[in-house]
Backbone bond lengths (Angstrom), bond angles and torsions (degrees), N, CA, C in turn:
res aa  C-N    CA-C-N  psi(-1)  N-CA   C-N-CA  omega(-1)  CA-C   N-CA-C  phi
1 X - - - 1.444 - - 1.537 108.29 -
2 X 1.111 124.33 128.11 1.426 134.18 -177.30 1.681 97.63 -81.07
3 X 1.563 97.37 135.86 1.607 126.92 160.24 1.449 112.32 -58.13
4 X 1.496 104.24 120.94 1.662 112.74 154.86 1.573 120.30 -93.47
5 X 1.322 119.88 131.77 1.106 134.71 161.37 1.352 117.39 -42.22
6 X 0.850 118.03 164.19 1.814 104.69 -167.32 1.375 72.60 -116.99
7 X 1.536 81.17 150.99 2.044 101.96 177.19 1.184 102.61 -136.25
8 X 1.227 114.24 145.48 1.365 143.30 -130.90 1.623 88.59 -122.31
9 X 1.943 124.40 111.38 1.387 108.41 175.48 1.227 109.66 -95.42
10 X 1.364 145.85 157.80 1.367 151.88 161.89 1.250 100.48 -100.09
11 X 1.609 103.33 133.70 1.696 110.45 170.05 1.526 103.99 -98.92
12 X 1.235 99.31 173.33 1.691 104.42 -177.44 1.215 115.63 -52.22
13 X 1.438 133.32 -59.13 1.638 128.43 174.61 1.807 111.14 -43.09
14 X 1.275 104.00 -39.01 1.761 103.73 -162.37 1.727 84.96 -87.16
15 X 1.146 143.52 -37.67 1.922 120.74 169.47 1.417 94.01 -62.13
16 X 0.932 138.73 -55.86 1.630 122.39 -151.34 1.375 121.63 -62.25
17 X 1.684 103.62 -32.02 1.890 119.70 178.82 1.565 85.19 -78.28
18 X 1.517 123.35 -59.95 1.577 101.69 -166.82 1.903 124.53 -61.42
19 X 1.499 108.19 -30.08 1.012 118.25 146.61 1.508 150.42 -13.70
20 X 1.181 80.23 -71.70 1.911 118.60 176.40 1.664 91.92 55.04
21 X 1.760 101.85 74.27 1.349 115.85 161.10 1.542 121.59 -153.43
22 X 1.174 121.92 165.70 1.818 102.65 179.03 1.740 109.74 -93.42
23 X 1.207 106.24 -179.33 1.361 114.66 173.79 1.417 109.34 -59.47
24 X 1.105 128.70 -76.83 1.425 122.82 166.76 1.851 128.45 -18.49
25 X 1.101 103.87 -50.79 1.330 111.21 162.35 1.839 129.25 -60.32
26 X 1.429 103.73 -48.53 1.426 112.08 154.21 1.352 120.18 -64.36
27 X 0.895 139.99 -25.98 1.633 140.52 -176.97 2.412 95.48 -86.86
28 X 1.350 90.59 -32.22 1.416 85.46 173.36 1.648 140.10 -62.07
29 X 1.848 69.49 -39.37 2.023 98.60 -174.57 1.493 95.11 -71.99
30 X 1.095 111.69 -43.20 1.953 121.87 -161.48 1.743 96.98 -53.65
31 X 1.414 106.86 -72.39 1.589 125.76 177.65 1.558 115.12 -42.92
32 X 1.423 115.83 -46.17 1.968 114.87 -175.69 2.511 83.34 -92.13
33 X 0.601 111.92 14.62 1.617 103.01 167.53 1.811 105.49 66.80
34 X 0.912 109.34 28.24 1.505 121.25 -164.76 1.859 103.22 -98.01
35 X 1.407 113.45 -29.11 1.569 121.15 -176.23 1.749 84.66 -126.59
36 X 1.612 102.84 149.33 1.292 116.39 153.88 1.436 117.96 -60.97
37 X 1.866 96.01 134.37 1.654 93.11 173.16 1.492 112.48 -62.82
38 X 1.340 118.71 -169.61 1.444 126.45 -161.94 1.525 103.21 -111.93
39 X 1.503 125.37 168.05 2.073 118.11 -170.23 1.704 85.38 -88.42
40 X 1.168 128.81 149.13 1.429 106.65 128.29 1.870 119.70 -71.93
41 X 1.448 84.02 141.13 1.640 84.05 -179.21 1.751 109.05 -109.34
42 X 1.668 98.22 -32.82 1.760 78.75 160.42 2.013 83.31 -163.38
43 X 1.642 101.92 -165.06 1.922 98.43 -178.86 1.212 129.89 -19.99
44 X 1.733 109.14 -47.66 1.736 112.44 -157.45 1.568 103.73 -124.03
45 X 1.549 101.48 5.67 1.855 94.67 -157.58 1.929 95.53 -124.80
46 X 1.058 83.81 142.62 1.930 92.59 168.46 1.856 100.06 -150.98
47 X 1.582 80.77 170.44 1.471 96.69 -172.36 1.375 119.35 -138.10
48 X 1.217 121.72 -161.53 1.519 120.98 133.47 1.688 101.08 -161.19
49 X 1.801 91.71 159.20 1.347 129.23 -159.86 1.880 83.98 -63.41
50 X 1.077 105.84 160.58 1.626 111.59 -174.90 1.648 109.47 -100.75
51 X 1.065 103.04 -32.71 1.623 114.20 152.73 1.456 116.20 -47.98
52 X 0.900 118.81 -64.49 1.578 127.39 173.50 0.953 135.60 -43.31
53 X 1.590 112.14 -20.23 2.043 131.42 -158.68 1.742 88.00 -120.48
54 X 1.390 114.27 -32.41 1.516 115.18 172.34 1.034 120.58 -83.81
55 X 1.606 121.88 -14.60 1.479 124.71 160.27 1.520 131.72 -49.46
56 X 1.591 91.82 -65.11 1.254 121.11 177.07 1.514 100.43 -73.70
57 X 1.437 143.17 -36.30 1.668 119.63 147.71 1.543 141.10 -15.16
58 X 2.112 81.87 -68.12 1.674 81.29 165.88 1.341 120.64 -93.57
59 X 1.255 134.29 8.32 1.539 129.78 139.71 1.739 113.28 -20.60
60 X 1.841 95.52 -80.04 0.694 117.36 -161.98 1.647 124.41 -56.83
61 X 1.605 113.94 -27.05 0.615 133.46 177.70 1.699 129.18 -73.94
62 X 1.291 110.87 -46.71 1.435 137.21 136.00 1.730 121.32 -31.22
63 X 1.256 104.21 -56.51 1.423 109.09 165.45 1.602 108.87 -60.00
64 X 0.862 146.05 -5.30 1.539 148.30 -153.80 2.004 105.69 41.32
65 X 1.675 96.74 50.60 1.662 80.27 169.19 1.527 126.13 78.52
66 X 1.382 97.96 7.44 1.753 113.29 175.30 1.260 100.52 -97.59
């Protein structure tokens, strides 16, 4: 059986500080497909993979911020 890497979830407060955006803005990006949606992780809780929020960083970053 092959080894998983442990993955690292980000909750909504910890994308938004790494981010450097508000809730409103994330709920914006999520809806026009502009930010990755979030995992469900169980009924009330979601996340995202930390890989995923650092992706779309250096996307963004690369893009010069477009």
């Amino acid at each position: 059986m092959p080894r998983l890497r442990s993955v690292r979830i980000l909750r909504r407060p910890a994308v938004l500080a790494r981010a450097g955006i508000s809730a409103s803005t994330l709920e914006r990006l999520v809806r026009r497909g502009e930010f990755p949606r979030p995992l469900k992780i169980s009924t009330r809780c979601v996340g995202w993979p930390s890989a995923v929020v650092d992706a779309w960083l250096r996307a963004r970053v690369e893009a010069g911020g477009r």
